[in-house]
N, CA, C and O of each residue as an XYZ file, in Angstrom:
720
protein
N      55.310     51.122     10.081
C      55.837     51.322     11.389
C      54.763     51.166     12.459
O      54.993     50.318     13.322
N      53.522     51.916     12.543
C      52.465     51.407     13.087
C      52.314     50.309     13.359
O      52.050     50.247     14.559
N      52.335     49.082     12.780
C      52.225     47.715     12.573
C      53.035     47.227     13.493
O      52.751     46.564     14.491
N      54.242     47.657     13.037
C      55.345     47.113     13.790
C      55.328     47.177     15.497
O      55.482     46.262     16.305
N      55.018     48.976     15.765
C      54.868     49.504     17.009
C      53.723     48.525     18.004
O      53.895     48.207     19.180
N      52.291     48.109     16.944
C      51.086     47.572     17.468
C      51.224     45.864     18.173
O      50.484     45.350     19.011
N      52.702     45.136     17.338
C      52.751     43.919     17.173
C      54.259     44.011     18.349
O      54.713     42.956     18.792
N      54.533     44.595     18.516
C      55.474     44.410     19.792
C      54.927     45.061     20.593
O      55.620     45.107     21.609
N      53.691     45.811     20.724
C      52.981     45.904     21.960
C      52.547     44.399     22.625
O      52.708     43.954     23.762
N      52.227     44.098     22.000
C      51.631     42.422     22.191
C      52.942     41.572     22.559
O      52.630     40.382     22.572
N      53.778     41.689     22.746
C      54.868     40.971     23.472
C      55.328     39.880     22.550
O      55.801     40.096     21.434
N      55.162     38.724     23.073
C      55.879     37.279     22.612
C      54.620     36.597     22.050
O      53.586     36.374     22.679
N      54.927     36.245     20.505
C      53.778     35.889     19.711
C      53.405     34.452     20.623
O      54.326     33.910     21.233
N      51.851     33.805     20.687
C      51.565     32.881     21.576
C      51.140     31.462     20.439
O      50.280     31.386     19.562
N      51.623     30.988     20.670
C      51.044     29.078     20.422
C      49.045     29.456     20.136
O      48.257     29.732     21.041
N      48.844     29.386     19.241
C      46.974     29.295     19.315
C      46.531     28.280     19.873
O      46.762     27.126     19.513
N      45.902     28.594     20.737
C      44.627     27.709     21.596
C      43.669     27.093     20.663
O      42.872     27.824     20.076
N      43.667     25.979     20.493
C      42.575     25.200     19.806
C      41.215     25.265     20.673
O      41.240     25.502     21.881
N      40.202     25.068     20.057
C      39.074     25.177     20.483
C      38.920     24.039     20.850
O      39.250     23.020     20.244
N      38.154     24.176     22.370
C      37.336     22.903     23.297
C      36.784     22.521     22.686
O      35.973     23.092     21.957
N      37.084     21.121     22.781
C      36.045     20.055     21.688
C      34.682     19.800     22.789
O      34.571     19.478     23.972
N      33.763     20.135     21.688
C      32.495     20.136     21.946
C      32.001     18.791     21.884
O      32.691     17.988     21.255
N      30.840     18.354     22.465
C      30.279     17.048     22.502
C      29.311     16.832     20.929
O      28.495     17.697     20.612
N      29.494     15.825     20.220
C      28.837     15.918     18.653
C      27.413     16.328     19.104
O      26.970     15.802     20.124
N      26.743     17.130     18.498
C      25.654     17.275     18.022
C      24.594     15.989     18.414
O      24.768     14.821     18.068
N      23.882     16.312     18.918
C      22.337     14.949     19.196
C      22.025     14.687     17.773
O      21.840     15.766     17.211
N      21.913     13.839     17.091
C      21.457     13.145     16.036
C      20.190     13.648     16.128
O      19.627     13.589     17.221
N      19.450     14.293     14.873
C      18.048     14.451     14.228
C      17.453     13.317     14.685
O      17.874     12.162     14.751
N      16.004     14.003     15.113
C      15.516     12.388     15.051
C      15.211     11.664     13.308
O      15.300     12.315     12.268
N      14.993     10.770     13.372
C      14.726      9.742     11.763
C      13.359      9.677     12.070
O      13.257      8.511     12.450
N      12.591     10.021     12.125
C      11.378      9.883     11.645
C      10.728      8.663     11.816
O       9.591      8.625     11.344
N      11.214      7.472     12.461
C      10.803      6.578     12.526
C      10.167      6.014     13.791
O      10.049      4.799     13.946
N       9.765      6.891     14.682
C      10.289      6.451     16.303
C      11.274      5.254     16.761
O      12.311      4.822     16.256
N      10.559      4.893     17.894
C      11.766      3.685     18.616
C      11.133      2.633     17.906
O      11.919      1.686     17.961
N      10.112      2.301     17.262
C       9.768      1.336     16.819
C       9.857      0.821     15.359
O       9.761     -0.331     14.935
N      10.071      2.010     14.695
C       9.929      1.849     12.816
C      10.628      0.976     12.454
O      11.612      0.618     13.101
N      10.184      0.329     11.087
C      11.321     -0.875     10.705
C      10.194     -0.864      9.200
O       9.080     -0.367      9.034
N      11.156     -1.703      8.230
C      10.921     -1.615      6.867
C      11.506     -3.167      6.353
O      12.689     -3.464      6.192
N      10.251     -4.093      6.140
C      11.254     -5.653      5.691
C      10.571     -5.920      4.578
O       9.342     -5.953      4.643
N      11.204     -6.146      3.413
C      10.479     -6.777      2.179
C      11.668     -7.758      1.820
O      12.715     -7.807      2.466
N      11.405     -8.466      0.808
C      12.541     -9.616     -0.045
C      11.583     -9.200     -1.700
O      10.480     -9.455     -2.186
N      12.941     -8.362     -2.117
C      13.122     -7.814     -3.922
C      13.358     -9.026     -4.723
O      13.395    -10.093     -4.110
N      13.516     -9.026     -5.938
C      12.995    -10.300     -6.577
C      13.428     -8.989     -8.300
O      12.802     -8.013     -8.714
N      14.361     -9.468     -8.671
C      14.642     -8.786    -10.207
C      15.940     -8.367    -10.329
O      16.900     -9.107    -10.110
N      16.057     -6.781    -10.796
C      16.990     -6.032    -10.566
C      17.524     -6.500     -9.473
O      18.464     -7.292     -9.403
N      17.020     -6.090     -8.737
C      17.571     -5.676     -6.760
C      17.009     -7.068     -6.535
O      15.855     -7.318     -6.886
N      18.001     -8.243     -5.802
C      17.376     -9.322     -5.084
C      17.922     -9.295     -3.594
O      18.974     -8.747     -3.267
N      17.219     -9.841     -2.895
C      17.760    -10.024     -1.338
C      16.342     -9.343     -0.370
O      15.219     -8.902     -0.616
N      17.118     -9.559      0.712
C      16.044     -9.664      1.944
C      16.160     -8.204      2.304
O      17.330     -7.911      2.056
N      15.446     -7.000      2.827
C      15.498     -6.041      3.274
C      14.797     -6.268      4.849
O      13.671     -6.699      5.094
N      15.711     -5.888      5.683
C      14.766     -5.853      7.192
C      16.033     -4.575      7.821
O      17.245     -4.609      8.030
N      15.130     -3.706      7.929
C      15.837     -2.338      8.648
C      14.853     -1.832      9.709
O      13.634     -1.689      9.617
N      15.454     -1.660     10.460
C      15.209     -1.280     12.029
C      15.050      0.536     12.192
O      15.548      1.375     11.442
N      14.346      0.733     13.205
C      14.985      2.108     13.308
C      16.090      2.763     13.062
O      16.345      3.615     12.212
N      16.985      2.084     14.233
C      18.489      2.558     13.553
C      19.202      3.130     12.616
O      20.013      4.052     12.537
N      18.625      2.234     11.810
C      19.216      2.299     10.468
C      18.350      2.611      9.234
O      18.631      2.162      8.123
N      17.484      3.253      9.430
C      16.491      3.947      8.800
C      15.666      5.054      9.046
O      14.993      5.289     10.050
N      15.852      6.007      7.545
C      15.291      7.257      7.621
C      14.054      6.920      7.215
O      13.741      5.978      6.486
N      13.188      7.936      7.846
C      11.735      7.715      7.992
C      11.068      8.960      7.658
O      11.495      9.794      8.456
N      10.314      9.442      6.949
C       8.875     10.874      6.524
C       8.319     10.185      6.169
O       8.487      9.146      5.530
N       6.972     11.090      6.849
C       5.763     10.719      6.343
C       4.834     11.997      6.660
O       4.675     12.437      7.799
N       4.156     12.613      5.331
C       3.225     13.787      5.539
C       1.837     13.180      4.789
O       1.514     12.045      4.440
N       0.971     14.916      4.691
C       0.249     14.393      3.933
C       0.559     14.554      2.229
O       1.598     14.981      1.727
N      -0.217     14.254      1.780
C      -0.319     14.487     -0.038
C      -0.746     15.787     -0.620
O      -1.763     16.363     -0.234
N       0.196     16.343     -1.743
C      -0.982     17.432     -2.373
C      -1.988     17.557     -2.023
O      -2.479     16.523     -1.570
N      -2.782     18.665     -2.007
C      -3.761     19.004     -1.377
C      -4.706     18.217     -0.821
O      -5.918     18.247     -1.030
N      -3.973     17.371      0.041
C      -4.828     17.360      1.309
C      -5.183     15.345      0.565
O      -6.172     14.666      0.842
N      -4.433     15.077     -0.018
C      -5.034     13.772     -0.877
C      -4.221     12.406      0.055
O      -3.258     11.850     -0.473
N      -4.603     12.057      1.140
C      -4.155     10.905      1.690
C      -2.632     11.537      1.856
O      -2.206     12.688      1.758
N      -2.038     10.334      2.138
C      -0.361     10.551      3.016
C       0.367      9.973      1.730
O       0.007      9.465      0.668
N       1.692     10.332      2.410
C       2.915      9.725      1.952
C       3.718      9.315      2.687
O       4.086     10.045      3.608
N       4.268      8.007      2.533
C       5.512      7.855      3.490
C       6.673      7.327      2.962
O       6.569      6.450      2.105
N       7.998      7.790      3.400
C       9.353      7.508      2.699
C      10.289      6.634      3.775
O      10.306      6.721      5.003
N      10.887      5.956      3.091
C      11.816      5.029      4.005
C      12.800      4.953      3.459
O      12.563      5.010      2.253
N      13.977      4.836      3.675
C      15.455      4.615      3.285
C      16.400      4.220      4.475
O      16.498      4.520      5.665
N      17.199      3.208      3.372
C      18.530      2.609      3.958
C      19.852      2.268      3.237
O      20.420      2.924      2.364
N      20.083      1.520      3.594
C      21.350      1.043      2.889
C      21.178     -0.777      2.952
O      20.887     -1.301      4.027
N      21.414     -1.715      1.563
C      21.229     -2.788      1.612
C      22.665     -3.278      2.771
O      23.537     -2.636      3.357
N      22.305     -4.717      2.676
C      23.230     -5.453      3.309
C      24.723     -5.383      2.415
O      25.024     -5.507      1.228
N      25.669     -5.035      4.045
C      27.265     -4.852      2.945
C      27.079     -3.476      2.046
O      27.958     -3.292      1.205
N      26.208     -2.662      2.121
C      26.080     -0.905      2.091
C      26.142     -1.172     -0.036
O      26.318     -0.102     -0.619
N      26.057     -2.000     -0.661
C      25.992     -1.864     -2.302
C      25.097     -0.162     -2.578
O      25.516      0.879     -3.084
N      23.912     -0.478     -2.057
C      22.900      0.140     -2.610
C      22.230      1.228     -1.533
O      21.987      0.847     -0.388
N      21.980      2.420     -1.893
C      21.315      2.994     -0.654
C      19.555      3.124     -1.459
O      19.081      3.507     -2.528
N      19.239      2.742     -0.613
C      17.442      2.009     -1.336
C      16.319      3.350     -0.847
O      16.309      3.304      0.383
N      15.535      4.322     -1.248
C      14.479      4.951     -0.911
C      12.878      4.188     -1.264
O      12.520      4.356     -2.430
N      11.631      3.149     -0.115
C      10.621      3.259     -0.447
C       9.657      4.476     -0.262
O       9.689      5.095      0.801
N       8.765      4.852     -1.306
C       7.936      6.420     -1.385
C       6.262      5.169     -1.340
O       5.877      4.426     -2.243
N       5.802      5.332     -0.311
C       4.390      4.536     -0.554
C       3.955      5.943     -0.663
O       4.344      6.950     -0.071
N       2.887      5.732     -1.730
C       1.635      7.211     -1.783
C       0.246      6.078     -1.462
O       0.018      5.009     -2.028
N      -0.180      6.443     -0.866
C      -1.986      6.244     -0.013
C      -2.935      7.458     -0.364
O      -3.526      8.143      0.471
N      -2.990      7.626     -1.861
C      -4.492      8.723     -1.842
C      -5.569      8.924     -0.898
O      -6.011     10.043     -0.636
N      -6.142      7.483     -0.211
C      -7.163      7.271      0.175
C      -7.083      7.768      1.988
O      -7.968      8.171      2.742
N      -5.899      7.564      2.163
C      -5.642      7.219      3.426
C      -6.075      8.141      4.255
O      -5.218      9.024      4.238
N      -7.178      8.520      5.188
C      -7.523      9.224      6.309
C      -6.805      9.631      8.046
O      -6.404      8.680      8.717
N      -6.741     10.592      8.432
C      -5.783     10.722      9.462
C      -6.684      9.904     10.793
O      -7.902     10.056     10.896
N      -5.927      9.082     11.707
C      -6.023      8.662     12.182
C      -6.582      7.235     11.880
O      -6.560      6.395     12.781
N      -7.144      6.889     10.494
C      -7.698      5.605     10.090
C      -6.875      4.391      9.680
O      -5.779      4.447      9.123
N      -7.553      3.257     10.031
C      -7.125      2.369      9.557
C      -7.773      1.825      8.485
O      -8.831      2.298      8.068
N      -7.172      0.759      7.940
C      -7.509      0.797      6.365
C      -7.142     -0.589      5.338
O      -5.967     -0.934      5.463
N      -7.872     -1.352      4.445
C      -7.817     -2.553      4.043
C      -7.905     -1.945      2.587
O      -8.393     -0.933      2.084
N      -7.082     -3.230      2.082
C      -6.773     -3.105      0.550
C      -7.166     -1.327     -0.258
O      -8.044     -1.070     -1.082
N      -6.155     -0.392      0.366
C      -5.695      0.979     -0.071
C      -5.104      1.080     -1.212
O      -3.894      0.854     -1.210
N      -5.599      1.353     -2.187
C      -4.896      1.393     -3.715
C      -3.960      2.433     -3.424
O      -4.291      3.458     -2.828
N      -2.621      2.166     -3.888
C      -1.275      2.825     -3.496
C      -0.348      2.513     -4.405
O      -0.170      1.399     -4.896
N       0.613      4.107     -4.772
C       1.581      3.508     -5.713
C       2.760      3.450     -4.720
O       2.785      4.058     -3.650
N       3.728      2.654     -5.194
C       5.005      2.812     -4.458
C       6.254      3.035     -5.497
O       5.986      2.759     -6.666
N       7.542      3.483     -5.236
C       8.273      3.881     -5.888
C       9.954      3.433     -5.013
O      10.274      3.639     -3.842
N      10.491      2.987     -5.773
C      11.686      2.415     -5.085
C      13.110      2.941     -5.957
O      13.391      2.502     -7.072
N      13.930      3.958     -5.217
C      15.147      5.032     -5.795
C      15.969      4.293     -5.407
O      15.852      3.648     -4.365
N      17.050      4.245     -6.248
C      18.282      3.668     -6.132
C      19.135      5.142     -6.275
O      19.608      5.699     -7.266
N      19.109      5.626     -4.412
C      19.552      6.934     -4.672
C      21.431      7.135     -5.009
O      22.309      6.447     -4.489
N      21.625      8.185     -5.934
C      22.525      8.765     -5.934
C      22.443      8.079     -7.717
O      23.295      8.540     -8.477
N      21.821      7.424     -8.088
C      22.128      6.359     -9.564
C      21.355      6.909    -10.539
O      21.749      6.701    -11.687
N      20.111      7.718    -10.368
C      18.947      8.241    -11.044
C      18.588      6.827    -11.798
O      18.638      6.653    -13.016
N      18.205      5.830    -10.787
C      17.234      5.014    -11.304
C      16.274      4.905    -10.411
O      16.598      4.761     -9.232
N      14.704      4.956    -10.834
C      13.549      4.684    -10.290
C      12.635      3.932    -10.621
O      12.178      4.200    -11.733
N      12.025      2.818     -9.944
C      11.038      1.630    -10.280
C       9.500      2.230     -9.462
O       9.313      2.369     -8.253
N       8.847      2.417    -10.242
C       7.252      2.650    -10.155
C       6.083      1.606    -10.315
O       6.011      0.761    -11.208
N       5.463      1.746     -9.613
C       3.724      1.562    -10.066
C       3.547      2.634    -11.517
O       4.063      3.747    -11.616
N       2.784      2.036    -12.437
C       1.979      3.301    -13.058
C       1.107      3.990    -12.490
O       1.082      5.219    -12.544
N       0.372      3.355    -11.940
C      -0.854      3.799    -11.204
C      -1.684      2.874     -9.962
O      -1.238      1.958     -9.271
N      -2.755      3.360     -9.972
C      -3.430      2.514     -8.601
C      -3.806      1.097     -8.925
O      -4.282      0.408     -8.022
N      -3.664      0.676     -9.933
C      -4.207     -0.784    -10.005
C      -3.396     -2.155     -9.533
O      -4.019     -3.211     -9.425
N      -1.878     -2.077     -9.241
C      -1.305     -2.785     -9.114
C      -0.778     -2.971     -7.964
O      -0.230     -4.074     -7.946
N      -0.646     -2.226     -6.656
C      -0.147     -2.480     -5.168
C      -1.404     -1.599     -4.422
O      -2.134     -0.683     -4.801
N      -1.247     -2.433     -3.060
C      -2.458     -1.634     -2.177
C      -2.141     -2.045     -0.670
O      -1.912     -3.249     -0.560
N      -2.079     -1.338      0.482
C      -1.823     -1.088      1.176
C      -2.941     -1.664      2.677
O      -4.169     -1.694      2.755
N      -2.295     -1.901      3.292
C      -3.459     -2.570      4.918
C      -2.568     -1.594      5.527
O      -1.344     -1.522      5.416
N      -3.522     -0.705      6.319
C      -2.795      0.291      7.309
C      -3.586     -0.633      8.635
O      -4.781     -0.544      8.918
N      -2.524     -1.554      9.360
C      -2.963     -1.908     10.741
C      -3.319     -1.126     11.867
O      -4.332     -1.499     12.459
N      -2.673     -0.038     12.344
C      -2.897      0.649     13.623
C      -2.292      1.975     12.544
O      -1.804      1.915     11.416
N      -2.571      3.141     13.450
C      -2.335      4.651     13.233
C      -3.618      5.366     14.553
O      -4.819      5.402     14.819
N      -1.762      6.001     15.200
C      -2.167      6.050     16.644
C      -1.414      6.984     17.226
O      -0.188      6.869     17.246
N      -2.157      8.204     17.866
C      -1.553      9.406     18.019
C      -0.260      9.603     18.547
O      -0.151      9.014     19.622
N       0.469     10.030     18.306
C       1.871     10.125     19.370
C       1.740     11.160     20.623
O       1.455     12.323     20.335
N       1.846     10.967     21.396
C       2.107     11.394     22.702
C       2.737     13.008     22.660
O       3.927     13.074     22.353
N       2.156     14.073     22.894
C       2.817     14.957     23.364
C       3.481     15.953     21.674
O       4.325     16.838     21.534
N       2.697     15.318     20.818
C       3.132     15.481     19.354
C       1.757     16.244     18.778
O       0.670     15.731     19.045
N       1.807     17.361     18.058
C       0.577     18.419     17.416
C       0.065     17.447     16.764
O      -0.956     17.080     17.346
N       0.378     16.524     15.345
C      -0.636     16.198     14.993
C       0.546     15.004     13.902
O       0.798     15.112     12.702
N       1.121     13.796     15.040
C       1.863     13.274     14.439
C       1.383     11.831     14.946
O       0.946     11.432     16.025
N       1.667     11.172     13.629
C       0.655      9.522     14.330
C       1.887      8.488     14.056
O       2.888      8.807     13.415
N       1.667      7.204     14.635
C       2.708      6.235     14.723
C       1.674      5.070     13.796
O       0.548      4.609     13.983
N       2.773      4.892     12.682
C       1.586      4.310     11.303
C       2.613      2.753     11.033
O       3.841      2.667     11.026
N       1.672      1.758     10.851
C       2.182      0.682     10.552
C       1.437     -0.035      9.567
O       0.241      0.251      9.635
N       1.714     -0.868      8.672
C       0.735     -1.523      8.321
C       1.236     -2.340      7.019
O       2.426     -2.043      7.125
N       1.187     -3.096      5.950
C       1.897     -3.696      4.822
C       1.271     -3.542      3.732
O       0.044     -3.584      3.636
N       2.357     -3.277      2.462
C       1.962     -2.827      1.081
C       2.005     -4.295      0.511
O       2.625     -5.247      0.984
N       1.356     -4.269     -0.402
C       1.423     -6.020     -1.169
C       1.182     -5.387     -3.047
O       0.245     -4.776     -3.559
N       2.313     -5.821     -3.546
C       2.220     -5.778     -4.987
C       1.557     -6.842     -5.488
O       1.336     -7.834     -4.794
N       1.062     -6.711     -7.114
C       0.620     -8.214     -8.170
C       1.733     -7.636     -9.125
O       2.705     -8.389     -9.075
N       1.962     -6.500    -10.036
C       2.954     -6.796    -10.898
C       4.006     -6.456    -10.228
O       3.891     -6.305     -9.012
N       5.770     -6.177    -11.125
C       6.443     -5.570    -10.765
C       6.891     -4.507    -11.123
O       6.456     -4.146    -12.217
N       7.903     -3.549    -10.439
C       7.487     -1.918    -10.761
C       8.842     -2.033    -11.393
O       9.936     -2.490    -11.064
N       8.181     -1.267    -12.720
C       9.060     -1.211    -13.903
C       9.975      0.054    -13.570
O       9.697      0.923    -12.744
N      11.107     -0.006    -14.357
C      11.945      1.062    -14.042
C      11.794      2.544    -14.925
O      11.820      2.504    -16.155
N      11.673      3.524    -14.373
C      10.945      4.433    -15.241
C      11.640      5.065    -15.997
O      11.011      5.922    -16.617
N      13.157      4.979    -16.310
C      14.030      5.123    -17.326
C      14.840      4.181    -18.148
O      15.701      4.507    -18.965
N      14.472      3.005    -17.844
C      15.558      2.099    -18.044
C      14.368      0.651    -18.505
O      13.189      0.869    -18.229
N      14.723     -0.840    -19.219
C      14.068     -1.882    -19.245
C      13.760     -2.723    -18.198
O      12.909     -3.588    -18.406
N      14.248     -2.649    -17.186
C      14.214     -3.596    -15.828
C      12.982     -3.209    -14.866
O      12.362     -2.145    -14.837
N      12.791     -4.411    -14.057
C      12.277     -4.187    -12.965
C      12.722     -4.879    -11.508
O      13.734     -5.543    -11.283
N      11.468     -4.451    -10.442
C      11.609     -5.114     -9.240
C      10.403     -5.457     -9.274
O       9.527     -4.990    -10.002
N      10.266     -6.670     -8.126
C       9.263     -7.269     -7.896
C       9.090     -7.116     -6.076
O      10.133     -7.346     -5.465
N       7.988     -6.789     -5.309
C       8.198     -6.754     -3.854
C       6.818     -7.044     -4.053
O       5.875     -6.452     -4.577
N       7.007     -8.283     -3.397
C       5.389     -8.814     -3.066
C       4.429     -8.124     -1.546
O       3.234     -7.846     -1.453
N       5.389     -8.039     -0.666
C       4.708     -7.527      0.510
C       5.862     -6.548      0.801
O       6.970     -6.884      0.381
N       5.776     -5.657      1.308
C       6.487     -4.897      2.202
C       5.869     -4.832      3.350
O       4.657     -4.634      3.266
N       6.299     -4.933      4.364
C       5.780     -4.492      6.163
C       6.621     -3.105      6.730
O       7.830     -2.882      6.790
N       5.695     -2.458      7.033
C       6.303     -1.206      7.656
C       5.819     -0.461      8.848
O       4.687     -0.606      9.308
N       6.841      0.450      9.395
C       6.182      0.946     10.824
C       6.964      2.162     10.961
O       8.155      1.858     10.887
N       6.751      3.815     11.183
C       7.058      4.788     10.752
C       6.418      5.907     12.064
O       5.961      5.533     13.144
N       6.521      6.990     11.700
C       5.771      7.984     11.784
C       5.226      8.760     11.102
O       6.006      9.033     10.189
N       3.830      9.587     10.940
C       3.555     10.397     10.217
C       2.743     11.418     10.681
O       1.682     11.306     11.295
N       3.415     12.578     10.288
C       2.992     14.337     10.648
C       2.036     14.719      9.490
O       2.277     15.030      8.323
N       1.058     14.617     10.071
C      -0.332     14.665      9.641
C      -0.169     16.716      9.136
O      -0.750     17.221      8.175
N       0.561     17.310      9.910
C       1.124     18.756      9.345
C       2.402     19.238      8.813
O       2.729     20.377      8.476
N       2.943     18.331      8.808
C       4.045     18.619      7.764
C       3.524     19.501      6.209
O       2.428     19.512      5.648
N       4.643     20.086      5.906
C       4.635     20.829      4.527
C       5.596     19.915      3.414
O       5.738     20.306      2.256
């Protein structure tokens, strides 16, 4: 009876008001600034041309386990969306703010969502030219890094018999020299 008494206090049940649509959310930035872009041509498994723009590419880049050169990650989606592609360059050597010629570097290429991954074994087979790395503006300790990876073998797949082959990659990113 309470209930009853409480709910005809309230008169004539009302139509619910939907909530004011809000304006979407500002997009994260990608890590890439206005300038990042990622172009290689694969050769194996994966063939075709890769050229991704900011836009359309996610971008990190920190440093390494303790303190051991950088890392930087790139991802997209191939042409016609087949494949969503992650490159992982590791640069042991790589110094903050330096630039840098033939950088022994492994790289690693995810064919995410598939659990397949193509590797370097180690440092002997791709190496890295860091062209410019150049402070960002108004940023604690974040640099705007460009420069191209160049393979000799191809990176075998680390569960599976196949590989890829990427002779050069060219890239242009950001990297937070304090990232965790």
């Amino acid at each position: 009876m309470a209930a009853c008494a409480v709910l005809a206090a309230c008169g004539e049940a009302q139509e619910p008001v939907p909530a004011p649509l809000l304006p979407p959310p500002v997009a994260a930035a990608n890590g890439c600034g206005d300038s990042g872009y990622l172009r290689t041509t694969l050769y194996g498994s994966f063939e075709g041309e890769i050229d991704w723009s900011s836009g359309e590419l996610d971008c990190e880049g920190m440093p390494r386990p303790n303190a051991a050169g950088a890392r930087l990650r790139f991802a997209g989606t191939t042409a016609g969306g087949p494949h969503s592609l992650a490159f992982i360059i590791a640069m042991p050597g790589l110094e903050r703010g330096a630039t840098a010629s033939e950088l022994a570097s492994n790289v690693t290429m995810i064919e995410e969502g598939s659990g397949r991954f193509f590797s370097t074994p180690g440092l002997e087979s791709c190496w890295t030219d860091i062209d410019a790395q150049t402070r960002v503006e108004g940023a604690a300790d974040t640099w705007s890094i460009a420069g191209k990876l160049y393979c000799i073998t191809p990176l075998p797949e680390l569960n599976g018999d196949a590989s890829v082959l990427l002779r050069e990659l060219h890239f242009a990113g950001l990297l937070d020299w304090n990232s965790k």
